[in-house]
Every structure is written in C-alpha cells, then in structure tokens.
C-alpha positions, 0 to 999 in steps of 0.5 A: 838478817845476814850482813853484807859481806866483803869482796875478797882481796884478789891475789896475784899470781906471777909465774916462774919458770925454771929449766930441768933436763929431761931425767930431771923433770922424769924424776921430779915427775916420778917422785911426786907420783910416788907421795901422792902431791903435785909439782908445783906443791913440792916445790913451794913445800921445798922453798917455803923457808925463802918465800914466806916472811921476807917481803918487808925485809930481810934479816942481817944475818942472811947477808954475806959480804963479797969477802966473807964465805959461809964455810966456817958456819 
C-alpha cells in the first residue's frame, strides 16, 4: 500500500521588471538564441551569486560604509 503523500509547499513568485533599450533587449534577444536558453534563464544564471543565500542575512564583508571605496580590494 502506498502512503498518503504530502501537498507540496506552493512557491511564490514575485515579479521584476527592469528597462532595456532597444539594442539592448535585440542583443540580449540575440544572445540567448545564439546559446540555446531563454531570458529570463540568463538573467537568473547572471545574478545567482546575489539572490541565493542572502535572506536570513548578509555577510560583514559585503557591507561598505559610506566613507569606505571598494577601489583598493
């Protein structure tokens, strides 16, 4: 006999819109046809390191004070 299995946790999406000039958007557009993948893939692959292990809290060391420039890192 097979259990009763569990309703999965719906997921919640928000959306985000950014602006892209034309060339822009014709070169993003032509890119991802070039790979095979999609926008929205390239973006989320492109930003990963920032959205993934930051929503509890983020590291010391990505904190800058007003006075302090990232130039000599």
């Amino acid at each position: 006999m097979a259990g009763k299995t569990r309703k999965r946790k719906k997921i919640r999406y928000t959306k985000l819109t950014i602006k892209l000039s034309a060339k822009q958007k014709q070169s993003l557009i032509n890119y991802c046809i070039a790979r095979q993948t999609t926008p929205n893939k390239l973006i989320k692959k492109s930003i990963k390191r920032y959205i993934n292990g930051f929503d509890k809290n983020v590291p010391d060391e990505f904190y800058t004070s007003e006075k302090q420039l990232d130039l000599f890192n």
